[in-house]
C-alpha atoms as one frame of an Amber mdcrd trajectory, in Angstrom:
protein
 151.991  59.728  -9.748 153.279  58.103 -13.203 152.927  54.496 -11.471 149.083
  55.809 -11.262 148.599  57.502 -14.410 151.029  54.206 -16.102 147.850  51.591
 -14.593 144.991  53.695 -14.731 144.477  55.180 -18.360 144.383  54.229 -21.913
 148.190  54.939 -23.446 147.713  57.751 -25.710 146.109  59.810 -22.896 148.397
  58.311 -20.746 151.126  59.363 -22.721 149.516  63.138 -22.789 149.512  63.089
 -18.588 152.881  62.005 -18.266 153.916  64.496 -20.780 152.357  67.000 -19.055
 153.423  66.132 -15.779 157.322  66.353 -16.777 156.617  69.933 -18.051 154.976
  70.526 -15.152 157.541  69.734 -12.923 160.005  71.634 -15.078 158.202  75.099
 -15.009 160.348  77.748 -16.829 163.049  75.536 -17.398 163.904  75.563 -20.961
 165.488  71.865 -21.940 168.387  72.505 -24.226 167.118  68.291 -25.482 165.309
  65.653 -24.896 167.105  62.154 -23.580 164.958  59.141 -22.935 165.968  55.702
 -21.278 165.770  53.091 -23.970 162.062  51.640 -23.000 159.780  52.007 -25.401
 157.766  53.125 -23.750 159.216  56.366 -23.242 159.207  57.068 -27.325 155.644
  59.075 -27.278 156.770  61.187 -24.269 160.227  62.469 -26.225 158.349  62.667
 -29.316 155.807  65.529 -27.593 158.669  66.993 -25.235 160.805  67.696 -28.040
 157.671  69.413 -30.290 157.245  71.200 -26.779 160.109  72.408 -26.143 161.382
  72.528 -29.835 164.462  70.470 -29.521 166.809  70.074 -32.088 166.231  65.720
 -32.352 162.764  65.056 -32.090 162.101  61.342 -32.708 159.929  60.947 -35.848
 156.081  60.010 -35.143 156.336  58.113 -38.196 158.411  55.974 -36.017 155.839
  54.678 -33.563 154.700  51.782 -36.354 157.395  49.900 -35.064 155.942  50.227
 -31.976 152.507  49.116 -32.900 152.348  45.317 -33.835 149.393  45.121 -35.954
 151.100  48.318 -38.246 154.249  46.510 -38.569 153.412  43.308 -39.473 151.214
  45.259 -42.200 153.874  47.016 -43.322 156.541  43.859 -43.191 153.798  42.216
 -45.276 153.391  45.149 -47.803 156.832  44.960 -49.072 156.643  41.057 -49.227
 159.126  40.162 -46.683 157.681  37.110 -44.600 157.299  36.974 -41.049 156.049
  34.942 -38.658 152.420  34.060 -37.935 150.986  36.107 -35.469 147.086  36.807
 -34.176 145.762  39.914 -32.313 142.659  40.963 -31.464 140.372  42.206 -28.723
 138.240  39.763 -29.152 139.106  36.449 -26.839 137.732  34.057 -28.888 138.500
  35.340 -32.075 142.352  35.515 -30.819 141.521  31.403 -30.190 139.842  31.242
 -33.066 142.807  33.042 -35.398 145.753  31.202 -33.420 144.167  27.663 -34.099
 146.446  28.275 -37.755 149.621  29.106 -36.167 152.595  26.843 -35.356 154.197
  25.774 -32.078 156.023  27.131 -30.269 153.744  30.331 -29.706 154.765  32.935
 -27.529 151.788  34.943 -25.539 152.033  38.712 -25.260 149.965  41.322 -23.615
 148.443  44.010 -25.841 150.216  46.916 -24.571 153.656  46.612 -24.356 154.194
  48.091 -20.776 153.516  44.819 -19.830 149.422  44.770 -19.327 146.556  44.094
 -20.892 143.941  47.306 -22.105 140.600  46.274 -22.194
């Protein structure tokens, strides 16, 4: 079922289904915590379990900017550290368009980080 819900829907609704899904297979079992594997992907999911279930550690929302590429290079930029160029957009040609200033070597990434693209 996650492999389904994982392809199929947008992440934060994804996110939401898989969340609900784990407490759903828990039923009246009471987690003393919340432990993740170290995927990133997996951050959202403890963040709501551990509001759910009011565990003692629940990773800070404020976290997930470091999670979101466009919010941290903002932030990197805001304090005036530099970073490297970067483009991002959901727009094809305006991604060509955008990476036309950037040096070699690039590096290509999908827009979600689960490893596919959203559209």
């Amino acid at each position: 079922m996650q492999e389904q819900i994982r392809t199929s829907y947008p992440q934060p609704l994804r996110e939401s289904l898989i969340t609900d899904a784990i407490a759903d297979a828990l039923g009246d079992i009471r987690p003393a915590g919340i432990v993740v594997g170290t995927s990133d992907a997996a951050l959202a999911s403890w963040h709501a379990l551990g509001l759910r279930y009011g565990a003692p550690y629940v990773y800070p929302k404020s976290a997930f900017a470091a999670l979101d590429k466009a919010a941290f290079h903002g932030i990197v930029a805001s304090c005036g550290i530099a970073g490297y160029g970067w483009a991002a957009s959901g727009d094809p040609n305006e991604v060509v368009a955008k990476a036309a200033g950037l040096r070699f070597p690039l590096m290509v990434k999908p827009v979600d980080g689960s490893g596919g693209v959203i559209r």
